[in-house]
N, C-alpha and C positions, 0 to 999 in steps of 0.2 A: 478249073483246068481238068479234076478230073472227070468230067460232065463231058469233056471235047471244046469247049469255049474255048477260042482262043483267038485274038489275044483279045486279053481281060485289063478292062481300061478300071482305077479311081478317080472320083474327081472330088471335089470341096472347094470354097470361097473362103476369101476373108475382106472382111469389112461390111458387113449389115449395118452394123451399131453405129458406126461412125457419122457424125455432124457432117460431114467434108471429105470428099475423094472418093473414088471409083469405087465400085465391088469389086473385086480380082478375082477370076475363076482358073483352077488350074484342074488337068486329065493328064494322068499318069497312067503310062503303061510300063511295070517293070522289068525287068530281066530276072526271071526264078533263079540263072547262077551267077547274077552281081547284084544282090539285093543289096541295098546300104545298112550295116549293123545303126541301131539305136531309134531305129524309125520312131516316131509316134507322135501323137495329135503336137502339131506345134502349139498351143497355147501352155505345154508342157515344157518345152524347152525353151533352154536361154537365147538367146540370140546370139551367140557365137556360136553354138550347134546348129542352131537352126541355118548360120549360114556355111557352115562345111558341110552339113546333108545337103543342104542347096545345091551346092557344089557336085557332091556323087552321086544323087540323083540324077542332074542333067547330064553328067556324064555318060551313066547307065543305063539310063533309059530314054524312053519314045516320052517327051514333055509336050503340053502345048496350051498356052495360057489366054483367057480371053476376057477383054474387060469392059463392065459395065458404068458409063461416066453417069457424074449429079444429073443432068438433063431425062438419061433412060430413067435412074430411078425415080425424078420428080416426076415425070409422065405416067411411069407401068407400075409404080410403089416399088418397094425393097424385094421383097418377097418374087414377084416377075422379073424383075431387073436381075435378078442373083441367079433365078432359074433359068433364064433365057443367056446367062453368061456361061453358067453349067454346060448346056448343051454346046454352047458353040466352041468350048474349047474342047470337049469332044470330039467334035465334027472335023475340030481343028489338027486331029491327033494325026502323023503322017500314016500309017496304019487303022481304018478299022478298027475299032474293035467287035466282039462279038457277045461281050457281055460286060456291064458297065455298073462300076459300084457307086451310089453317091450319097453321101453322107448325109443323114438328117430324114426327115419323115416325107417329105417329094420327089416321087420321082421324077422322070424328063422324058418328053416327047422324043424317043430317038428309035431307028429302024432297029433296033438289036435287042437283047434282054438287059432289063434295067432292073438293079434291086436297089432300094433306100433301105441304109443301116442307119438306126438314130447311133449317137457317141459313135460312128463307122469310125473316126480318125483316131482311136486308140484302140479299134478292132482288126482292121483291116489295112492291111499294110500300103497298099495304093492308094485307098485316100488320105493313110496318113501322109505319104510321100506329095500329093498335091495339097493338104493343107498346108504342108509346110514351103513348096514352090509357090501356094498363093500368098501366104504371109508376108515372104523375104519379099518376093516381086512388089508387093502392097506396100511395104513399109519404105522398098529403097522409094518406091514415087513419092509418098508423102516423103522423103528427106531434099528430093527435088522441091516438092513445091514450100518447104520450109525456106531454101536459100531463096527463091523467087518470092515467097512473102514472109520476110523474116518475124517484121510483126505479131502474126500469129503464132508462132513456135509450132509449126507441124511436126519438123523433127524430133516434137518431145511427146506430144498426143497423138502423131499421126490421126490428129482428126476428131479423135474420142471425143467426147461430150465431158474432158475432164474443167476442173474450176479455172484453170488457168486458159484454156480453151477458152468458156466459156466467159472471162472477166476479157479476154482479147477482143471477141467479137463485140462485147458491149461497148467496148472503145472504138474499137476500127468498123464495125460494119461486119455484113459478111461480102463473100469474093466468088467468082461465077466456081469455083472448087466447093461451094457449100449448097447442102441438099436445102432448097428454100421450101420444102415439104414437109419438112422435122420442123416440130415447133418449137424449139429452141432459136434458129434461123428466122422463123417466123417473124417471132416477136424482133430480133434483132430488125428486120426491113420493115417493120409497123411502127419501130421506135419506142416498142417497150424492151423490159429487161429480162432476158432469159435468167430463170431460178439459175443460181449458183450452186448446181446440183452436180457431181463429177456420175459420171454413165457408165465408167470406164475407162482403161487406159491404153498405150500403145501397146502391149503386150496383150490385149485381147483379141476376139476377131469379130 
């Protein structure tokens, strides 16, 4: 901002890791005089904070979230699928922006100044505010498709590669919500037994 940039968008994903559901990309542009007190990297807070900054972020600020389904990531891999959700919820911002922060070591194809912070979600205060927009938004959909496939318990792994994840699909199969890319998945539709290995849990990203 004091460079003249303005406005100055963060953006961050959640859900790489996951066996199952979208990427969720979120681009935050904040308001310098209604910041939300306690920002920071959601995999830091609890879920009840995380969903009251949800809350005064979208209040506050210019939001706009864009999501990458299992199909893009089994196509373009994780790593394009997540970069190319990045971009378009930028794109997606109702504002411009003119310089654009985004978390992690790549930057993005975008007409403006891009910088990549690695750990940017506990640095920089807009991607921490879209890490934590993409988290809540990721987690309420995995709570959707838990009620749509109760079987699986989504609303407990949201997805993760945890044991109970992973003892579900060896029973049920997997469901067009699962990346058939990841080899865990794999082995499930070849009719072997994915290791009961936990990757993770819903509280990561």
């Amino acid at each position: 901002m004091r460079r003249g940039f303005l406005p100055v968008a963060g953006c961050d994903e959640a859900g790489r890791g996951p066996l199952a559901g979208p990427v969720v990309a979120a681009a935050v542009v904040l308001d310098p005089a209604r910041v939300p007190k306690g920002l920071d990297d959601s995999k830091k807070l609890s879920p009840r904070v995380r969903e009251i900054l949800f809350e005064e972020i979208c209040a506050t600020a210019e939001v706009a979230v864009a999501i990458a389904p299992p199909e893009r990531i089994d196509r373009d891999n994780i790593l394009r699928a997540s970069l190319w959700a990045l971009a378009q919820a930028v794109c997606t911002l109702p504002r411009k922006p003119q310089f654009v922060f985004v978390d992690g070591r790549d930057t993005l194809p975008l007409q403006c100044e891009v910088e990549a912070v690695i750990d940017g979600d506990g640095i920089v205060a807009s991607i921490a505010a879209a890490s934590i927009v993409a988290k809540v938004t990721r987690d309420r959909m995995m709570i959707q498709l838990g009620r749509a496939h109760p079987e699986y318990g989504f609303e407990k792994h949201k997805g993760y590669g945890t044991s109970l994840h992973l003892e579900r699909m060896r029973l049920h199969g997997s469901t067009v919500h699962h990346r058939i890319s990841f080899a865990p998945v794999r082995d499930c539709l070849s009719g072997g037994t994915p290791a009961l290995k936990a990757t993770g849990s819903g509280a990561d990203r």
